[in-house]
Steps between C-alpha positions, in 0.01 A plus 500: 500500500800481287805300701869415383723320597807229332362146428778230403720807401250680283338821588166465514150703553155350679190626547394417807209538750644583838398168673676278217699260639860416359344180409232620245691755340793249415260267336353811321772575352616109393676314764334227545786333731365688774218290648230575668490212819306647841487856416551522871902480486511140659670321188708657317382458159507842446824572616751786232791717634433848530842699486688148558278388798233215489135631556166359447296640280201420654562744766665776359332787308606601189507834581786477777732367159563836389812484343578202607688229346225221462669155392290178411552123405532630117794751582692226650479232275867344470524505868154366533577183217821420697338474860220316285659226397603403860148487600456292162755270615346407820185470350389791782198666327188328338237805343801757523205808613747569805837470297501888439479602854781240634716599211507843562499425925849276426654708260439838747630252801840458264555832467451597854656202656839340514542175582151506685432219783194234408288740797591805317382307156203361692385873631574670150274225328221471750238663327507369219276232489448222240146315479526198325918389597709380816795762582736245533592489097489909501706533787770208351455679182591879700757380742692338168427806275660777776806216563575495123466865400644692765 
């Protein structure tokens, strides 16, 4: 079935089946920052905005995005650099698979939060999990990141 909806700003067309995830079509159609962790929406690898609000992929269809405004990693990417290079200077991620997801949890948590308590950071960035790093670096590397660029 033939689906459309915005990605990054761009109108856009899919064919879909009807039990394609979010997930599958976005890396059909080239963006590769979404990553595919669990596929059971317990990581957050996977997580976009759809119409401004962080989803995971994993778990939503494709076919509920009708009309929607789908953003990724790749429509985001000054944001995404700036928040970036906190993480890079607390040396908070190692492989980088997870990045995507975190980027686009934090940057969603900015929008939606002012001035947001380190519970209300803690509960916002809870599922997104990181394999292969301690959270103390990426949550020095948050807490300066939403202090600096309020």
């Amino acid at each position: 079935m033939r689906i459309n909806f915005y990605l990054n700003g761009e109108y856009t067309e899919a064919n879909i089946n009807l039990g394609d995830t979010l997930l599958k079509t976005l890396r059909d159609l080239g963006c590769v920052s979404v990553k595919e962790g669990c596929r059971e929406g317990s990581c957050g690898a996977c997580t976009v905005w759809v119409d401004e609000r962080p989803v995971l992929a994993c778990m939503t269809l494709t076919v509920r995005c009708r009309d929607c405004r789908i953003t990724t990693l790749e429509g985001i990417q000054e944001e995404a650099l700036k928040f970036g290079e906190y993480l890079l200077k607390e040396a908070a991620e190692q492989c980088g698979y997870c990045s995507p997801g975190l980027i686009m949890i934090v940057l969603a948590m900015k929008k939606e939060l002012k001035n947001p308590t380190k519970e209300e950071i803690e509960s916002y960035i809870n599922g997104n999990l990181c394999r292969c790093s301690g959270y103390q670096s990426r949550r020095r590397a948050l807490e300066t990141y939403l202090t600096e660029n309020k």
